[in-house]
Legacy VTK file of the C-alpha trace (Angstrom):
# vtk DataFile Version 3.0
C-alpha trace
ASCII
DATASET POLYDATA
POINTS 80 float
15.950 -20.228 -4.058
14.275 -18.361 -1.266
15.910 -15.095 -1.822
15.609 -14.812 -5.479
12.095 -15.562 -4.842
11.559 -12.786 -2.437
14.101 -10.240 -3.949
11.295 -10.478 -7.286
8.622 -9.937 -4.734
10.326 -6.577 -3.587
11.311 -5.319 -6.771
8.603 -2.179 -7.676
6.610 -2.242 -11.297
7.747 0.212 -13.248
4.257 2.070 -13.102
5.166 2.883 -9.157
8.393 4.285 -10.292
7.436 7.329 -8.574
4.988 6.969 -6.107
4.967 8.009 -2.585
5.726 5.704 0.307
3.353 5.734 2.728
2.815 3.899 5.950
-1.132 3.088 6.630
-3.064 0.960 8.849
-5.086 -1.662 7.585
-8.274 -3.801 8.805
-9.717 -5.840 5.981
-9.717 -3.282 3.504
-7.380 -5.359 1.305
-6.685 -8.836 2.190
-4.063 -9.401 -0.696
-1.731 -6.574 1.385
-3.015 -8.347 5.020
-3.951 -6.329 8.094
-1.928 -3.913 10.468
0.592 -0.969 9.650
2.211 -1.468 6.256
4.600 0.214 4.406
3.087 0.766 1.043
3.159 2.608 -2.222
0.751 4.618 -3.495
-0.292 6.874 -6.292
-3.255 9.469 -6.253
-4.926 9.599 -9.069
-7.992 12.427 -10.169
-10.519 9.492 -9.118
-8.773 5.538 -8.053
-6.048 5.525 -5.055
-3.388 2.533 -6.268
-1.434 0.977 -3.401
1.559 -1.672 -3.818
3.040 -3.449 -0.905
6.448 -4.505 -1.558
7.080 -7.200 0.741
3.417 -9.178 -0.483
3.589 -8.060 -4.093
-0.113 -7.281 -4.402
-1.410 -3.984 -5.740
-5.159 -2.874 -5.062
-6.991 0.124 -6.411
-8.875 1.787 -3.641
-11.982 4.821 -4.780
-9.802 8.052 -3.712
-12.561 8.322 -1.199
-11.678 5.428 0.705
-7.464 5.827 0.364
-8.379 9.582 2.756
-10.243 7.652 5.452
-7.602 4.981 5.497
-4.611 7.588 5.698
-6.599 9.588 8.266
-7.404 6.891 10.490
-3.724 5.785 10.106
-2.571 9.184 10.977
-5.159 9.142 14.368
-3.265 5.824 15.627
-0.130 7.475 15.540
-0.732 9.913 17.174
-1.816 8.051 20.248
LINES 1 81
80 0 1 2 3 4 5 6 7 8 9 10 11 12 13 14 15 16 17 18 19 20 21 22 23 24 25 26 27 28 29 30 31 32 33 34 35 36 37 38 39 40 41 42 43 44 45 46 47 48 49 50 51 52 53 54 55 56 57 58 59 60 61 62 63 64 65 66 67 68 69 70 71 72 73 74 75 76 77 78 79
C-alpha cells in the first residue's frame, strides 16, 4: 500500500507537463514543499512563478519576483 501511495505522490499534473526542473534552496518560503535543496518543477509565467515538488505533492505559486531571489540565492550556495 505504501508504494502505490507514493508512486501517486510522484506522478506530475498534467499542467507541469512541461516545466523545467529546477533545484532551489528553500527556508520557509513554502512550508507545504519543506526547507533545504529540493528538486522542483516550475513554470514562469508573465507575472506568478508555479513550483511542484514531486516527492511532497504540493504546488505553490510564488510572485515572479520572489521565484528570482529564491533561484539566485540557490545559485550563490552552490557555488560555495
Amino acid at each position: 500500500m505504501v508504494m502505490i501511495y507514493t508512486q501517486m505522490k510522484n506522478k506530475l499534473p498534467i499542467k507541469f507537463k512541461d516545466a523545467d526542473k529546477v533545484s532551489l534552496f528553500f527556508h520557509d518560503e513554502a512550508p507545504q514543499i519543506g526547507s533545504g535543496y529540493r528538486s522542483v518543477y516550475v513554470i514562469v509565467g508573465r507575472k506568478w512563478a508555479f513550483i511542484h515538488c514531486p516527492f511532497t505533492g504540493a504546488t505553490k505559486k510564488f510572485i515572479k519576483s520572489i521565484y528570482e531571489n529564491i533561484l539566485a540565492m540557490s545559485e550563490r550556495r552552490q557555488q560555495r
